[in-house]
C-alpha angles and dihedrals in degrees: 000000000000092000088050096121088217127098101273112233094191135072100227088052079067125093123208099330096120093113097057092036083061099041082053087046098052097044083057092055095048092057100246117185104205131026125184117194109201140185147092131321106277097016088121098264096146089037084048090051105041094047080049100056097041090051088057122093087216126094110261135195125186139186133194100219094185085052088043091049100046099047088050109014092234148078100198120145097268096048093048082046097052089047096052085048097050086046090054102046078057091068116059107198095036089060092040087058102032095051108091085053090046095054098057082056097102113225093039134106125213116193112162103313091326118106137182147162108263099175156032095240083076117140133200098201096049087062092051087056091048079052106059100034076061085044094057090055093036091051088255134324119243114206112194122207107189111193086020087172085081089065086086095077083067081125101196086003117099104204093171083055091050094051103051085049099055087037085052095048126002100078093179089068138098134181136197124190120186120194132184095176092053097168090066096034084068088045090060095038097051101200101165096040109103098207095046123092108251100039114141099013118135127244132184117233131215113173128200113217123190120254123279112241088258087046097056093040085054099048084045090059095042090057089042091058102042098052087047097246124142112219125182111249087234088057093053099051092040078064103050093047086047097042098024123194094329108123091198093058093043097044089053097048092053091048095049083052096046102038097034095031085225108164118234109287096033086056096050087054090057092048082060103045079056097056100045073054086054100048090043096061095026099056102015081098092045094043083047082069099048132357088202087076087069099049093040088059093044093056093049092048085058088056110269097140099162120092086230090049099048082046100065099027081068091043081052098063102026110023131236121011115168116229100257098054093047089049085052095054099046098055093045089058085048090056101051087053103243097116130031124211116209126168098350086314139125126206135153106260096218111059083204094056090038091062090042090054092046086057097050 
């Protein structure tokens, strides 16, 4: 269903995303050592790379590090180990024909097609190495990280180092980093940083972009369609000027009017209620820190796009901020994808948020 609001896990529940399945496909093929899959919040990442990995012939494993991180506040090695294996004893014949290269891992235990980490003297890049001797008689093994940016709270754990090393060496490896919050994935990469890791290596890039307006009518009248429900042409393309190119917020919207038989304005408020939901869990961390971030990205939802304007519309409402501090907030803010900057310009990279943010 394409309205369905859940990750999709098949290619047919995907909607217009060939270009960038192949592109993922053929990078694959090629042996590439290192994919990054980029893009907004509620562009379709997780579904991208979900329908990805089940299309290829090679042996796959993914973890969701947000997810990781939130249920134990961590991302050190065991609990990123943990995590692989778990992926793995999930897969049957991956861990039938993985295991004699899992039981020479210390600090591993092998018992039937169940694995698990015994001991502290548990390493990830042992594993890694299990791994790829598997991957040179499976073709290659392709490990997934969705929301890589977590990997940061690795604590002791070096996951840039890890990764150069197993770039540098392990050739029956692949791996793919998602990263919704892009600005802080490449923080935490450090490409360009010459005394970092992973400086100078190269990644393959795939991109989500949102919908163009034709694009999202079209998915609106798909779904439509498919669920058997008739919508107004005015209606679709009021969604889709309200909502723009963002799947998430289409696909919601067309769930809410199928499943809860809401007509057209009644389902775009709940879009919104959602999203101020959606405000209130995703950035009530982040406004913890510093209830100036709220008030930054309201100004700029109310149309302050200059880095002076924003500036003193926040001076307005809370008084002095030096230069330095209010830099620093901003492009945190830039980083964890929130707000663009184009041309010496800020705007709110979601027009659903933004009108959220202009109601606060």
């Amino acid at each position: 269903m394409l309205f369905s609001p859940y990750p999709k896990t098949k290619r047919e529940e995907l909607f217009d995303r060939d270009r960038e399945l192949k592109e993922f496909e053929e990078a694959i093929g090629r042996g590439e050592r290192l994919i990054l899959l980029l893009g907004l919040r509620r562009l379709g990442k997780s579904s991208l790379l979900n329908v990805a990995l089940n299309d290829l012939p090679n042996p796959s494993i993914k973890i969701d590090v947000r997810q990781t991180y939130s249920e134990f506040s961590s991302a050190s090695r065991y609990v990123i180990g943990k995590k692989l294996l778990s992926a793995m004893s999930g897969r049957r014949k991956i861990m039938e024909e993985a295991k004699a290269f899992l039981e020479r891992v210390r600090g591993i235990s092998v018992s039937g097609l169940k694995v698990e980490i015994s001991s502290r003297e548990f390493s990830i890049t042992e594993l890694l190495e299990a791994l790829n001797e598997y991957g040179e008689k499976a073709g290659r093994v392709v490990i997934a990280f969705d929301e890589a940016q977590y990997l940061r709270f690795g604590g002791a754990t070096r996951y840039d180092g890890i990764l150069a090393y197993a770039v540098d060496n392990l050739e029956n490896l692949t791996f793919v980093l998602t990263g919704s919050e892009v600005g802080l994935l490449f923080d935490f990469l450090k490409f360009n940083d010459p005394e970092a890791p992973l400086f100078g290596r190269y990644h393959h890039d795939i991109i989500l972009e949102r919908f163009s307006p034709e694009l999202s009518e079209e998915f609106l009248r798909r779904g439509f369609e498919e669920a058997g429900v008739k919508a107004r042409e005015r209606e679709i393309e009021e969604a889709v000027g309200e909502l723009d190119g963002i799947v998430g917020w289409l696909a919601l919207y067309g769930y809410i009017r199928t499943t809860r038989k809401l007509g057209h304005r009644e389902a775009i408020d709940e879009v919104m209620r959602e999203a101020k939901s959606v405000v209130g869990s995703e950035l009530s961390k982040l406004f913890s820190y510093s209830p100036r971030y709220r008030l930054i990205l309201k100004g700029i939802a109310l149309g302050h796009s200059r880095w002076k304007d924003i500036r003193d519309y926040l001076v307005l409402k809370t008084g002095y901020i030096n230069d330095s501090n209010f830099s620093s907030l901003l492009e945190n803010l830039v980083k964890s994808g929130y707000v663009e900057k184009k041309e010496g310009r800020y705007s709110i990279s979601d027009p659903v948020l933004a009108r959220v943010f202009r109601e606060l």
